[in-house]
PDB file of the backbone (N, CA, C, O) and the ligand in Angstrom, with CONECT records:
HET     ZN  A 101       1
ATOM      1  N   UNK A   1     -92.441  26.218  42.554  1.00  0.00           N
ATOM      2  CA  UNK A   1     -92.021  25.441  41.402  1.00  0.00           C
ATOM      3  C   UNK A   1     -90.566  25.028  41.581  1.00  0.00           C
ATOM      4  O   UNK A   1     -89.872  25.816  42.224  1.00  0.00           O
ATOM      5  N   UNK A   2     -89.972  23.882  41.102  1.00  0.00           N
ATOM      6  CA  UNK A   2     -89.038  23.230  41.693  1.00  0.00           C
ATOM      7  C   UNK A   2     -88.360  23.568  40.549  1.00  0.00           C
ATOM      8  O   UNK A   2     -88.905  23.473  39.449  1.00  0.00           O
ATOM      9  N   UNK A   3     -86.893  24.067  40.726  1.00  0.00           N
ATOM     10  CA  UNK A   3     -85.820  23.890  39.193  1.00  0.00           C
ATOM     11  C   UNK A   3     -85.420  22.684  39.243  1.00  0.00           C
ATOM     12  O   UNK A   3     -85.645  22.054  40.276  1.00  0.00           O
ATOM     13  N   UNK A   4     -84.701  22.032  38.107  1.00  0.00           N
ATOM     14  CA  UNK A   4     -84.180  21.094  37.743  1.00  0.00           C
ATOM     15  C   UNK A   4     -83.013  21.422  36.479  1.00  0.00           C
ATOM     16  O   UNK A   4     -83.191  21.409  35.261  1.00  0.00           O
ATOM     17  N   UNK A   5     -81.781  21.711  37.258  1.00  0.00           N
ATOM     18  CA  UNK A   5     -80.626  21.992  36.427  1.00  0.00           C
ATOM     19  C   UNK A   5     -80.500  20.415  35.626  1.00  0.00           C
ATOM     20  O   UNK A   5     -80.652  19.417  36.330  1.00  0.00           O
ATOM     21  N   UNK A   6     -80.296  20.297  34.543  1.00  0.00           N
ATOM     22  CA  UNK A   6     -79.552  19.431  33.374  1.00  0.00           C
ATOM     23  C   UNK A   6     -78.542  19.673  32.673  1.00  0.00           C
ATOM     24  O   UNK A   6     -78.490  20.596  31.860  1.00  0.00           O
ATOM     25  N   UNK A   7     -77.671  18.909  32.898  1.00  0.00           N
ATOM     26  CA  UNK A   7     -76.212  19.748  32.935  1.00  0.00           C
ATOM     27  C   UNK A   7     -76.274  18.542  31.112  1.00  0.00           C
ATOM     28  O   UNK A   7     -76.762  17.412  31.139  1.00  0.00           O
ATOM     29  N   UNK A   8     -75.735  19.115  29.915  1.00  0.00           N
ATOM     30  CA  UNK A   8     -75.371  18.593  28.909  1.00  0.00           C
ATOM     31  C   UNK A   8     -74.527  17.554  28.796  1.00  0.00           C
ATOM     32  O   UNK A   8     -73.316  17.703  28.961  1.00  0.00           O
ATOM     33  N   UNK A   9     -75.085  16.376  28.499  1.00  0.00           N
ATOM     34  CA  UNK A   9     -74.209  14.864  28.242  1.00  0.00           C
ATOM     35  C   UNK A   9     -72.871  15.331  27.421  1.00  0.00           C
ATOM     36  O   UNK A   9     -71.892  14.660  27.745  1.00  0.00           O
ATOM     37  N   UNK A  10     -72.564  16.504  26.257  1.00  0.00           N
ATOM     38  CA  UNK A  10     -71.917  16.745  25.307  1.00  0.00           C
ATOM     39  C   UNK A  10     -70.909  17.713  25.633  1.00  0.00           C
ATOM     40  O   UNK A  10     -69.741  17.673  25.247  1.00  0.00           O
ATOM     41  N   UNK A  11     -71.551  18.780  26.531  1.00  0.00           N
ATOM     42  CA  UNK A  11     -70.298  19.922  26.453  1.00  0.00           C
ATOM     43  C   UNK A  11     -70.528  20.352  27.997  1.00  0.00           C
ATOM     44  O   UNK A  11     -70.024  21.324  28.560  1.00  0.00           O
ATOM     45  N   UNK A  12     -71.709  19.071  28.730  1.00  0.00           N
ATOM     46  CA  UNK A  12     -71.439  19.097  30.684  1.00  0.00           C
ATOM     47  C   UNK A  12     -72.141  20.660  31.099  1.00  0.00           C
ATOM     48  O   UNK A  12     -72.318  20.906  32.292  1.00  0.00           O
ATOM     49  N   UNK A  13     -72.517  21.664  30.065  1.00  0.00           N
ATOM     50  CA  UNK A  13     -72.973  23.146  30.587  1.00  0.00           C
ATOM     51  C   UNK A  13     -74.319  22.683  31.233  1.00  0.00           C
ATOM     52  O   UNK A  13     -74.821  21.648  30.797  1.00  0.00           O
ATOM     53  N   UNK A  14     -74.859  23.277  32.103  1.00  0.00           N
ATOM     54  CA  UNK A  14     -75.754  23.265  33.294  1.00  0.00           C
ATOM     55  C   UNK A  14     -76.917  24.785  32.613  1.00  0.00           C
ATOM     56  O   UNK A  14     -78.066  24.796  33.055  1.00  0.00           O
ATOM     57  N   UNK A  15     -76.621  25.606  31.883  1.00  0.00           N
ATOM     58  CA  UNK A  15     -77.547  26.940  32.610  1.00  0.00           C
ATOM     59  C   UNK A  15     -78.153  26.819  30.758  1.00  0.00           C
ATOM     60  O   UNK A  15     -79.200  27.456  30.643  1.00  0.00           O
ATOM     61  N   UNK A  16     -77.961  26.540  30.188  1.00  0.00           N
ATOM     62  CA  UNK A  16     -78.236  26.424  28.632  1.00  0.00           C
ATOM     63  C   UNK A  16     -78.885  25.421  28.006  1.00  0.00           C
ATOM     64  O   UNK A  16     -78.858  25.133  26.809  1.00  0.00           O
ATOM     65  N   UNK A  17     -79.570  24.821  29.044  1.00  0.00           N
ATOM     66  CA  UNK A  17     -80.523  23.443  28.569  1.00  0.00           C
ATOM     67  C   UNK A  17     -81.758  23.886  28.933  1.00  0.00           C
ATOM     68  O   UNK A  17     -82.050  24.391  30.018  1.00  0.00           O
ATOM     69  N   UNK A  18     -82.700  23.626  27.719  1.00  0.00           N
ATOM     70  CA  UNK A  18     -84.225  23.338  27.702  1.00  0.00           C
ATOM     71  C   UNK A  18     -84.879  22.311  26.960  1.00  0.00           C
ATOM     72  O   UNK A  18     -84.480  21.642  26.007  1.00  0.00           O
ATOM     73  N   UNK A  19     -86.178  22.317  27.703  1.00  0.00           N
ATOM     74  CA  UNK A  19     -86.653  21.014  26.949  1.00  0.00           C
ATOM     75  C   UNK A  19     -87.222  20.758  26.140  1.00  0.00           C
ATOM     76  O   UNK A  19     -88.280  21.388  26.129  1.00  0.00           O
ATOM     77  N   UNK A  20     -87.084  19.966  25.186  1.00  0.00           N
ATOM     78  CA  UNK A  20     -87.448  20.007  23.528  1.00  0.00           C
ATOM     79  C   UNK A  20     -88.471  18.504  24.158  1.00  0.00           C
ATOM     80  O   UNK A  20     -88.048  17.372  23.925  1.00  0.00           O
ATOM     81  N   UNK A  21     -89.226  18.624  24.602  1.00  0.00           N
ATOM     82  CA  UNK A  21     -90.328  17.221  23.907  1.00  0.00           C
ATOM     83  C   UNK A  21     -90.537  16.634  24.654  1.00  0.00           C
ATOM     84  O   UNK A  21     -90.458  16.823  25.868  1.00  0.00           O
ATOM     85  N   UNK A  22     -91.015  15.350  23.776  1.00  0.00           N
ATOM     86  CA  UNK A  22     -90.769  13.951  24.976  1.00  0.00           C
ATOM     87  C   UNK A  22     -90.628  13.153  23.967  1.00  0.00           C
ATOM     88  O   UNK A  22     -91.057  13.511  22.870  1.00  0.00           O
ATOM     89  N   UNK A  23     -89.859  11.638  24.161  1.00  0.00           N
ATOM     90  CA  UNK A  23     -90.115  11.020  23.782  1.00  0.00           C
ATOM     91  C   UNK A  23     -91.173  10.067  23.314  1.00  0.00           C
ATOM     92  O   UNK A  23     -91.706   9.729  24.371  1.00  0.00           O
ATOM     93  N   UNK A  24     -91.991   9.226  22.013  1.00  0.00           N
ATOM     94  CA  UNK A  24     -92.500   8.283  22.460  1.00  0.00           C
ATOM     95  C   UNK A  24     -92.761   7.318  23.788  1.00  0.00           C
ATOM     96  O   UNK A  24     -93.777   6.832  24.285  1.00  0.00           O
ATOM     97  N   UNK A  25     -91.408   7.283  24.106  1.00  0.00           N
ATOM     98  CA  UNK A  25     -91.678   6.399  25.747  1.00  0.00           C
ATOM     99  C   UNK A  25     -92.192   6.930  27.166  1.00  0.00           C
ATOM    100  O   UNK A  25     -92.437   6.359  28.228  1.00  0.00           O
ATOM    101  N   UNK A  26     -92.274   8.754  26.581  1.00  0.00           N
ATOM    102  CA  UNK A  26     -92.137   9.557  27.803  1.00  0.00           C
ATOM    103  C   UNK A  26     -91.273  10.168  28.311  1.00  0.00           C
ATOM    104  O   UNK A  26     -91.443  10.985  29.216  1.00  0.00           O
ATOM    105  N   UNK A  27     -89.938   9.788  27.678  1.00  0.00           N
ATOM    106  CA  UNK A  27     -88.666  11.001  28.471  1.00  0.00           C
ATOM    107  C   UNK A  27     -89.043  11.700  27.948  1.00  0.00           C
ATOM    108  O   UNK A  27     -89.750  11.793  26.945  1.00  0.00           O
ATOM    109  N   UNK A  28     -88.374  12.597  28.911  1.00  0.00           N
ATOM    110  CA  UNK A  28     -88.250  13.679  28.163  1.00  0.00           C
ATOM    111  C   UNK A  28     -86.669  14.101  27.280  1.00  0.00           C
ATOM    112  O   UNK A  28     -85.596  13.535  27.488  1.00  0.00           O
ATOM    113  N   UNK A  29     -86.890  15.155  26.350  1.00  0.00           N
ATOM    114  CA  UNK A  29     -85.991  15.366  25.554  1.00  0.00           C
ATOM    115  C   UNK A  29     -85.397  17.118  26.321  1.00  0.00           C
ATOM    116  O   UNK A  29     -86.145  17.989  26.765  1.00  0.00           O
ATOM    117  N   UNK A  30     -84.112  17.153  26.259  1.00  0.00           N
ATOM    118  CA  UNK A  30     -83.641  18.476  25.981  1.00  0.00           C
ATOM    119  C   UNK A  30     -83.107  18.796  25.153  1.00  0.00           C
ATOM    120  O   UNK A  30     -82.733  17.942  24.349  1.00  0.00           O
ATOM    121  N   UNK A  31     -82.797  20.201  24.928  1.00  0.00           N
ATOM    122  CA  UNK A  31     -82.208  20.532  23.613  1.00  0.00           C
ATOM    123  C   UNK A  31     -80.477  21.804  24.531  1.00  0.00           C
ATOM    124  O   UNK A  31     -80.660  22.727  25.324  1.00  0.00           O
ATOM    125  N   UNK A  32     -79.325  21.404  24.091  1.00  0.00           N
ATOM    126  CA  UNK A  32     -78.347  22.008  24.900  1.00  0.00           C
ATOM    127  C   UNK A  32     -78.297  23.492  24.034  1.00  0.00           C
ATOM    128  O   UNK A  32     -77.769  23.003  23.035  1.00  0.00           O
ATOM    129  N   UNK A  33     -78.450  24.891  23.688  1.00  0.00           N
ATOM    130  CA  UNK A  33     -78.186  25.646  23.022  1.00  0.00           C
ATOM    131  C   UNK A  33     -76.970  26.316  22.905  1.00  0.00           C
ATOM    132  O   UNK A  33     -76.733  27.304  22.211  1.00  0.00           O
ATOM    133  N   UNK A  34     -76.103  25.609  23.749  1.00  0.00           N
ATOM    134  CA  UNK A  34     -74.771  26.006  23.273  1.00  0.00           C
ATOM    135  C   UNK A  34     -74.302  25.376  22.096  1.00  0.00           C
ATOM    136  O   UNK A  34     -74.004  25.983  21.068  1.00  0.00           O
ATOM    137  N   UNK A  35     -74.228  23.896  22.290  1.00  0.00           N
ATOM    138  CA  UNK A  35     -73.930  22.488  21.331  1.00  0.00           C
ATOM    139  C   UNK A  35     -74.994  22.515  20.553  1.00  0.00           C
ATOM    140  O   UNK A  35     -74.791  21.793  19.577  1.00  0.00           O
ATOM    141  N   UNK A  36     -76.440  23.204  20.520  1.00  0.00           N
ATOM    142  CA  UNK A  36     -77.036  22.671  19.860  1.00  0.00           C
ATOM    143  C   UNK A  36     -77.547  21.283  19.529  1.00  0.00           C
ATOM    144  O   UNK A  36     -78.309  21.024  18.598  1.00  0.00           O
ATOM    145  N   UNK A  37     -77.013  20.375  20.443  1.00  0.00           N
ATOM    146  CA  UNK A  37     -77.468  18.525  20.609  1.00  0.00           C
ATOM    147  C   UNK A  37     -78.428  18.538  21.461  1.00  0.00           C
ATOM    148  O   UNK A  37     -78.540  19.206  22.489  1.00  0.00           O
ATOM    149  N   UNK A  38     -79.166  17.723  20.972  1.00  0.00           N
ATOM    150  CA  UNK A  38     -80.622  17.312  21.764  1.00  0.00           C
ATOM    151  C   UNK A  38     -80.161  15.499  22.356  1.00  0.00           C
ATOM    152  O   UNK A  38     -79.694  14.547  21.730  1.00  0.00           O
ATOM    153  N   UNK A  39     -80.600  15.679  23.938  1.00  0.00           N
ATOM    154  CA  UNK A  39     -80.733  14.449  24.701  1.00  0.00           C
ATOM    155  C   UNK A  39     -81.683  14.119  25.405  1.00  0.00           C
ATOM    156  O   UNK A  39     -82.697  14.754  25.696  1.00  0.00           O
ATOM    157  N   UNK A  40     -81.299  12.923  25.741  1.00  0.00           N
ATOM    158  CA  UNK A  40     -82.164  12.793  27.022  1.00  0.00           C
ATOM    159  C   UNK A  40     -80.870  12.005  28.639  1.00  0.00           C
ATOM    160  O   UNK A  40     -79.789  11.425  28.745  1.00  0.00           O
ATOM    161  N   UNK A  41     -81.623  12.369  29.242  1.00  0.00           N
ATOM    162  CA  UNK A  41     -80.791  12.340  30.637  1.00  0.00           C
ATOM    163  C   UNK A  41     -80.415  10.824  30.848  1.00  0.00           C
ATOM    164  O   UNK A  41     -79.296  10.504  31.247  1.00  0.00           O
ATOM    165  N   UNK A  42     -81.298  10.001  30.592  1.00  0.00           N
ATOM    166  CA  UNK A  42     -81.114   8.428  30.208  1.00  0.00           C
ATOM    167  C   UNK A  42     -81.565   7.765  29.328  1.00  0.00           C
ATOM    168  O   UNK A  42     -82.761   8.054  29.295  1.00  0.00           O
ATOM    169  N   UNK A  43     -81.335   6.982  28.518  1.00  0.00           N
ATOM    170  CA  UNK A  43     -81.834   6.212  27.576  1.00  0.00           C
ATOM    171  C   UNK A  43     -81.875   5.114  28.060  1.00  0.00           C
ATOM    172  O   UNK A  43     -81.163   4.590  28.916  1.00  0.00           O
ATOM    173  N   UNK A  44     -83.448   4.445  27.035  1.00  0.00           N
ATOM    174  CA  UNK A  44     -84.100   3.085  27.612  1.00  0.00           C
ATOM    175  C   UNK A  44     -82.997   1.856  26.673  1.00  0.00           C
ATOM    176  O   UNK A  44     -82.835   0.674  26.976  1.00  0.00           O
ATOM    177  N   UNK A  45     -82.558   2.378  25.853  1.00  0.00           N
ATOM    178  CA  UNK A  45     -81.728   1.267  24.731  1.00  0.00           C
ATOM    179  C   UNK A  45     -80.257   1.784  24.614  1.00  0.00           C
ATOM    180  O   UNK A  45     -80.144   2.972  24.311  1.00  0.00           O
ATOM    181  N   UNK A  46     -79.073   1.035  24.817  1.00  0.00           N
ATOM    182  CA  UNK A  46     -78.024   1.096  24.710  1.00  0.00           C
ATOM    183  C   UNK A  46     -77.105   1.071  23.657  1.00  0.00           C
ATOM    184  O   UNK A  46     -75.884   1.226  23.683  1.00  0.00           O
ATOM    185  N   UNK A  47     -78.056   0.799  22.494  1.00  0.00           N
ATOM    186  CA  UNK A  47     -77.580   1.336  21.168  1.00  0.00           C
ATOM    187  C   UNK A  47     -77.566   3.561  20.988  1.00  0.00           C
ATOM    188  O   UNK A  47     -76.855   4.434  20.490  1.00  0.00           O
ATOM    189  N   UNK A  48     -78.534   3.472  21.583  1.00  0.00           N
ATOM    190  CA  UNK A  48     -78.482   5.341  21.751  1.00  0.00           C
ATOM    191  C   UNK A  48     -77.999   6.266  22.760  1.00  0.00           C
ATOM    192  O   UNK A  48     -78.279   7.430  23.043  1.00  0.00           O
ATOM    193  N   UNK A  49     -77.207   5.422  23.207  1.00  0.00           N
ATOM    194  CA  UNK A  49     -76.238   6.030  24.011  1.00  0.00           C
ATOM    195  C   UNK A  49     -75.048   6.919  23.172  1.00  0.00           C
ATOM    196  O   UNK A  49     -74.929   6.576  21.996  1.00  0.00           O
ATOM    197  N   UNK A  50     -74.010   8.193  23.706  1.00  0.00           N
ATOM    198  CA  UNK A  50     -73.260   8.794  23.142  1.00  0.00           C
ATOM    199  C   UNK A  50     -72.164   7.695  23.527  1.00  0.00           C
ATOM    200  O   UNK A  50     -72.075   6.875  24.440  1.00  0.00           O
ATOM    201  N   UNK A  51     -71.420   8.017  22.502  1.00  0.00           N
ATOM    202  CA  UNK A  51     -70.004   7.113  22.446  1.00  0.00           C
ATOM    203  C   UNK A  51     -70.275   5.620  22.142  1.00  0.00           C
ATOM    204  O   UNK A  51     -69.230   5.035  21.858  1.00  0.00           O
ATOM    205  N   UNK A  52     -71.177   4.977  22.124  1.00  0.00           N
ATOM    206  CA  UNK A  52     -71.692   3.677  21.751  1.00  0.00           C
ATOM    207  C   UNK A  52     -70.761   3.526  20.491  1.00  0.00           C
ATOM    208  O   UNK A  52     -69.685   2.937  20.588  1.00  0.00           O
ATOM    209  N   UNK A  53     -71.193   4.066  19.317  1.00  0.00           N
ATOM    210  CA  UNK A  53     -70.797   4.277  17.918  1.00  0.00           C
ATOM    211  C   UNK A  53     -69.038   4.418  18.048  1.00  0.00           C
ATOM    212  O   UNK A  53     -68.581   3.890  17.034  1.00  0.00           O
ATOM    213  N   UNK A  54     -68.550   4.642  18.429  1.00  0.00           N
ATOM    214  CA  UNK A  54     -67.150   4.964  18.775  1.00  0.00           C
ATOM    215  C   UNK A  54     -66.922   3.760  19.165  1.00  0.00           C
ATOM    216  O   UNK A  54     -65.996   3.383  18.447  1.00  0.00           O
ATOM    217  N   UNK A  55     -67.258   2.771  19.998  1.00  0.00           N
ATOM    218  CA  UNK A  55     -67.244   1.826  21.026  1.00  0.00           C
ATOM    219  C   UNK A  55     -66.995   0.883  19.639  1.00  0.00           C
ATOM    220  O   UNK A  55     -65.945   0.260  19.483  1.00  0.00           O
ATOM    221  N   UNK A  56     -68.230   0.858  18.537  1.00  0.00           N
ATOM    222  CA  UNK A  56     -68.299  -0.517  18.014  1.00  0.00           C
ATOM    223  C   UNK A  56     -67.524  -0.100  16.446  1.00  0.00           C
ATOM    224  O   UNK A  56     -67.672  -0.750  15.411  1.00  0.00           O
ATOM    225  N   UNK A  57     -66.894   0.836  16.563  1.00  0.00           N
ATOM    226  CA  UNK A  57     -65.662   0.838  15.613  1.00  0.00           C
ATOM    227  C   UNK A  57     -64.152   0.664  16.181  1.00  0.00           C
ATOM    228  O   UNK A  57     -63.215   0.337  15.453  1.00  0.00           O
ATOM    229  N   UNK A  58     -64.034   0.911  17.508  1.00  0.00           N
ATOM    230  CA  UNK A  58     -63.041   0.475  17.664  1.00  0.00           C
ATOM    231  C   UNK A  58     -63.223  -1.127  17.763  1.00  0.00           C
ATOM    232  O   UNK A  58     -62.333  -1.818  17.267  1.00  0.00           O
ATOM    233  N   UNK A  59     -64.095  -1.621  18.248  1.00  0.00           N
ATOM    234  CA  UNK A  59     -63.951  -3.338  18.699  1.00  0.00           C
ATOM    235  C   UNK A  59     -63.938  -3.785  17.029  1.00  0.00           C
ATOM    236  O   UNK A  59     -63.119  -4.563  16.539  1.00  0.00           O
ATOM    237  N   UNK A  60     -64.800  -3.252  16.452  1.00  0.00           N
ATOM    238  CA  UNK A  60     -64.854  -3.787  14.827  1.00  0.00           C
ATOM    239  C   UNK A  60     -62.816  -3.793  14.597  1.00  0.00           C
ATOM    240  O   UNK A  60     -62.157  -4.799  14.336  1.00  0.00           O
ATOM    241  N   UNK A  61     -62.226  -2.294  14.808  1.00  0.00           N
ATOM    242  CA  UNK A  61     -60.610  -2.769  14.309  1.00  0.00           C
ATOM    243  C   UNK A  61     -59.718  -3.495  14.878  1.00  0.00           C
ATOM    244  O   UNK A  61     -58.555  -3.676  14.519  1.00  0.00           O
ATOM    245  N   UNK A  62     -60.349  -3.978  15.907  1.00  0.00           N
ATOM    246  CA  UNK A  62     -59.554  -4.771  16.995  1.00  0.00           C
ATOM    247  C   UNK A  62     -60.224  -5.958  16.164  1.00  0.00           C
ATOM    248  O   UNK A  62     -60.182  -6.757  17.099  1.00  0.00           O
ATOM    249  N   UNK A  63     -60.635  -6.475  15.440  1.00  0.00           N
ATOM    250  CA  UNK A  63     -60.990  -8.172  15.244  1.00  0.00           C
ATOM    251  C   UNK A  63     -62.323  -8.383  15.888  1.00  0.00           C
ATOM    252  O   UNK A  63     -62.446  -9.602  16.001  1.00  0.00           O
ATOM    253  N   UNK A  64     -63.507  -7.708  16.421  1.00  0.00           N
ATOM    254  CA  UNK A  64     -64.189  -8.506  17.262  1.00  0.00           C
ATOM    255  C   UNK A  64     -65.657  -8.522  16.177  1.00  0.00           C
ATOM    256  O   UNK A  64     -66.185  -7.524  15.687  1.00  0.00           O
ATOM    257  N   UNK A  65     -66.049  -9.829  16.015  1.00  0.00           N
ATOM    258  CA  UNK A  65     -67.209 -10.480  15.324  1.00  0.00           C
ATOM    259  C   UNK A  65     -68.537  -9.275  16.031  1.00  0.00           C
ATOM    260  O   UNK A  65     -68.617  -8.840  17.179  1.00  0.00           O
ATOM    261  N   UNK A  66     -69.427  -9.010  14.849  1.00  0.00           N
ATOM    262  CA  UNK A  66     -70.292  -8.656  15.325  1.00  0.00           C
ATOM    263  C   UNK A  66     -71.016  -8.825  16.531  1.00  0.00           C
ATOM    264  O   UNK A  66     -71.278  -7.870  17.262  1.00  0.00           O
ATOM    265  N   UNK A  67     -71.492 -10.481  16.879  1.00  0.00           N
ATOM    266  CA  UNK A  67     -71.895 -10.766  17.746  1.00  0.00           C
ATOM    267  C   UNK A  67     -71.214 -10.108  19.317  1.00  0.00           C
ATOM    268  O   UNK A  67     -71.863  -9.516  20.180  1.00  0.00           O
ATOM    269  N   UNK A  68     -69.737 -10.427  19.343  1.00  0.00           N
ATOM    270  CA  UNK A  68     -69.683  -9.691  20.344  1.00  0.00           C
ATOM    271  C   UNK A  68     -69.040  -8.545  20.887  1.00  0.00           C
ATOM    272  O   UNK A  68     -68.397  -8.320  21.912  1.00  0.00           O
ATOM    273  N   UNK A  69     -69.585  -7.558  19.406  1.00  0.00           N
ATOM    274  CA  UNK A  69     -69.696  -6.051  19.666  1.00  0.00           C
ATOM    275  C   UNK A  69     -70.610  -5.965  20.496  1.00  0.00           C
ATOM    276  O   UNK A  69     -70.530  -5.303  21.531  1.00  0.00           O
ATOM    277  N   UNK A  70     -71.801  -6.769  20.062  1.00  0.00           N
ATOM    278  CA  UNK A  70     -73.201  -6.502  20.606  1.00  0.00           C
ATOM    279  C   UNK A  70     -73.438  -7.056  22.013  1.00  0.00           C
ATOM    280  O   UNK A  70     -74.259  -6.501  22.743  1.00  0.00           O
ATOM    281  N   UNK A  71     -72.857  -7.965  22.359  1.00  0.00           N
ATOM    282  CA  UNK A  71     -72.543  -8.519  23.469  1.00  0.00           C
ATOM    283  C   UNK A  71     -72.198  -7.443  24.869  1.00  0.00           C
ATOM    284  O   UNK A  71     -73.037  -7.017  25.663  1.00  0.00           O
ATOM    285  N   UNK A  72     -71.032  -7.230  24.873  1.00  0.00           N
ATOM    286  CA  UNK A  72     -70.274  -5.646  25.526  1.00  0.00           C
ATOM    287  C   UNK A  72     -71.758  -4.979  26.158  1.00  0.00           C
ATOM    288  O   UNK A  72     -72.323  -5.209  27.227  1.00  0.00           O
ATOM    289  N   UNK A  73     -72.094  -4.135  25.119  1.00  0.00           N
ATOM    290  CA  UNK A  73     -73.241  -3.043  25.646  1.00  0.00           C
ATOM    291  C   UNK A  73     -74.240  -3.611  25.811  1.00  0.00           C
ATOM    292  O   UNK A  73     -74.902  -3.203  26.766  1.00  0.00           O
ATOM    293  N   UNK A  74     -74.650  -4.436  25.240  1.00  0.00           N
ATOM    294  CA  UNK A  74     -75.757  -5.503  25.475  1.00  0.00           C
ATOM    295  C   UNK A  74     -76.860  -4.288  24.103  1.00  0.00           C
ATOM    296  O   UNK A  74     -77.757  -3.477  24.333  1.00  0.00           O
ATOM    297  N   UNK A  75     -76.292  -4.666  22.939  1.00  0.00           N
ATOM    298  CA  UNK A  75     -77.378  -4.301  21.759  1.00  0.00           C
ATOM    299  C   UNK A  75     -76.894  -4.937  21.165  1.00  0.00           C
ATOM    300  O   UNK A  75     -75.766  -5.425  21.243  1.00  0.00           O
ATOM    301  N   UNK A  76     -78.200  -5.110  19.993  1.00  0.00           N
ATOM    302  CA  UNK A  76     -78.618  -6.101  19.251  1.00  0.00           C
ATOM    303  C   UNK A  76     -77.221  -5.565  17.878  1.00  0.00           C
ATOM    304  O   UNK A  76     -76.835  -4.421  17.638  1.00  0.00           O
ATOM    305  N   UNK A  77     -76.802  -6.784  17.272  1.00  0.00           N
ATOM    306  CA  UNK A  77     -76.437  -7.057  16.809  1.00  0.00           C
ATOM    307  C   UNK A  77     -76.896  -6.587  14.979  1.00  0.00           C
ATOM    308  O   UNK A  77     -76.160  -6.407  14.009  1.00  0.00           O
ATOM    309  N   UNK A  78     -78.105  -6.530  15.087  1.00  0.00           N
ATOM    310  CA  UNK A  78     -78.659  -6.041  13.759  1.00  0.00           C
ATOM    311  C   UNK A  78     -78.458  -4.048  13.891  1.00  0.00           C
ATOM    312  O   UNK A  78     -78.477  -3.345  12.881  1.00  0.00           O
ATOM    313  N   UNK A  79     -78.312  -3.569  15.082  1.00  0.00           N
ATOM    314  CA  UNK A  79     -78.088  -2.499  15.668  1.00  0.00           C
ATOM    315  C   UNK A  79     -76.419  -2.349  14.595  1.00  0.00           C
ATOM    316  O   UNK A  79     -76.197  -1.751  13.542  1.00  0.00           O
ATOM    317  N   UNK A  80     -75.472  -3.257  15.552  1.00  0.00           N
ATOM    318  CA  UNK A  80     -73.977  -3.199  15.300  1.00  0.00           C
ATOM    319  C   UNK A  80     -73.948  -3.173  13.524  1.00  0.00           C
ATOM    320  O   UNK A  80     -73.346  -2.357  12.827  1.00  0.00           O
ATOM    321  N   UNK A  81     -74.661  -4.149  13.134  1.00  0.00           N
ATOM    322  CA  UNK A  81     -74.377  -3.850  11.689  1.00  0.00           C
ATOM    323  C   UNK A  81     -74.941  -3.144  10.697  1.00  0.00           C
ATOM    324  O   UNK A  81     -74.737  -3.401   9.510  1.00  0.00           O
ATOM    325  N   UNK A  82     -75.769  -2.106  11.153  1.00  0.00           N
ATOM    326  CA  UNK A  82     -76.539  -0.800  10.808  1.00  0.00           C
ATOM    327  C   UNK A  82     -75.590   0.481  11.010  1.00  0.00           C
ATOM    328  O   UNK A  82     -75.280   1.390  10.241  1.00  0.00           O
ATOM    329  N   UNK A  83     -75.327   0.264  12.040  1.00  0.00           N
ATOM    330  CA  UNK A  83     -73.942   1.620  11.953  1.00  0.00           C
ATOM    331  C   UNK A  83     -72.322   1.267  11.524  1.00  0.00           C
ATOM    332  O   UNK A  83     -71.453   2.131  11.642  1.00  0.00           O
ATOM    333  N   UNK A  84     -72.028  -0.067  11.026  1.00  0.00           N
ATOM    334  CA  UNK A  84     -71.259  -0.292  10.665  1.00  0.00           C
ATOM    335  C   UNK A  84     -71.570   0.204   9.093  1.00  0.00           C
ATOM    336  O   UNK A  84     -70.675   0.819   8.513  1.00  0.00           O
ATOM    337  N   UNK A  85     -72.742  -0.043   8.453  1.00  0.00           N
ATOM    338  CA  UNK A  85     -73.199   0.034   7.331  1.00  0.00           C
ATOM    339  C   UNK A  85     -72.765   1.555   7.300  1.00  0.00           C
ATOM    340  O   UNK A  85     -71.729   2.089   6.903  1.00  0.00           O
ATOM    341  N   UNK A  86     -74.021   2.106   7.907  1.00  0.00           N
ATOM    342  CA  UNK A  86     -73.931   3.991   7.843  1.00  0.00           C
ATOM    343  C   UNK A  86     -72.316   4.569   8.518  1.00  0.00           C
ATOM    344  O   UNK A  86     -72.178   5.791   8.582  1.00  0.00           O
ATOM    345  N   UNK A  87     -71.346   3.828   8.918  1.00  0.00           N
ATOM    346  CA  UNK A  87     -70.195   4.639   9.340  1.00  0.00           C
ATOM    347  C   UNK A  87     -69.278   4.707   7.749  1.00  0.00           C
ATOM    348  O   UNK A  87     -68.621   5.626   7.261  1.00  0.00           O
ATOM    349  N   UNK A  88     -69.572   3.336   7.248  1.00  0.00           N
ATOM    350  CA  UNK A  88     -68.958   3.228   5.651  1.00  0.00           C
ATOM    351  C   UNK A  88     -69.575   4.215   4.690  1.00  0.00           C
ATOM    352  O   UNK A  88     -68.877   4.433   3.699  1.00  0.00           O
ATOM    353  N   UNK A  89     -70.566   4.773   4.745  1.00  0.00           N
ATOM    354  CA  UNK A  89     -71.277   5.504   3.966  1.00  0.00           C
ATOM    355  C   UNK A  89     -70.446   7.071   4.267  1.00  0.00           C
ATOM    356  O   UNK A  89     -69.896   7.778   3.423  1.00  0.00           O
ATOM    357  N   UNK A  90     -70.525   7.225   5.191  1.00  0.00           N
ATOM    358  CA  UNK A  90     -69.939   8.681   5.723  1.00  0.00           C
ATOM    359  C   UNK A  90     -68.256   9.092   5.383  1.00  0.00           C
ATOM    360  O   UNK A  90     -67.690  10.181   5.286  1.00  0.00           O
ATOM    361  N   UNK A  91     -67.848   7.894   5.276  1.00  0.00           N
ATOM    362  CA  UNK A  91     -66.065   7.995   5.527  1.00  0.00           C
ATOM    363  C   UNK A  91     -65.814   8.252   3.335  1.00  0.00           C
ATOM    364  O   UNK A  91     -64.688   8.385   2.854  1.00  0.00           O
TER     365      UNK A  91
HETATM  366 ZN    ZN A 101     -74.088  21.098  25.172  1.00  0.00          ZN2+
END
């Protein structure tokens, strides 16, 4: 049987990851039990990427039009103004 270390997108640890699932599409999911954050090793959409959300609040205070927040990462635009919505909700 073959290991397959997965080192955590969040806190990079290697020996503390297991796998929680799969996705609808077929990834699979892990779950990190140090961080407690669940990933996956790649994502098919670039709106669910980590740091994305970070990405389209800073371009939002810099002046940049929705459109080309969405532009940059290459996500949809109805994406950009869904977490612009839910980042106002939180603050
Ligand atoms: Zn972690």
């Amino acid at each position: 049987m073959a290991v397959v270390h997965v080192a955590c997108i969040y806190c990079q640890q290697a020996f503390n990851v297991v796998k929680n699932g799969k996705a609808e599409t077929g990834h699979q999911w892990y779950r990190c039990k140090d961080c407690n954050k669940s990933f996956q090793p790649e994502y098919r959409y670039n709106g669910n990427l980590p740091g994305t959300h970070e990405q389209i609040i800073k371009m939002t205070m810099n002046g940049s039009g929705v459109r080309d927040i969405g532009r940059v990462p290459e996500i949809s635009p109805t994406t950009v103004l869904a977490r612009l919505k839910n980042s106002t909700r939180q603050q």
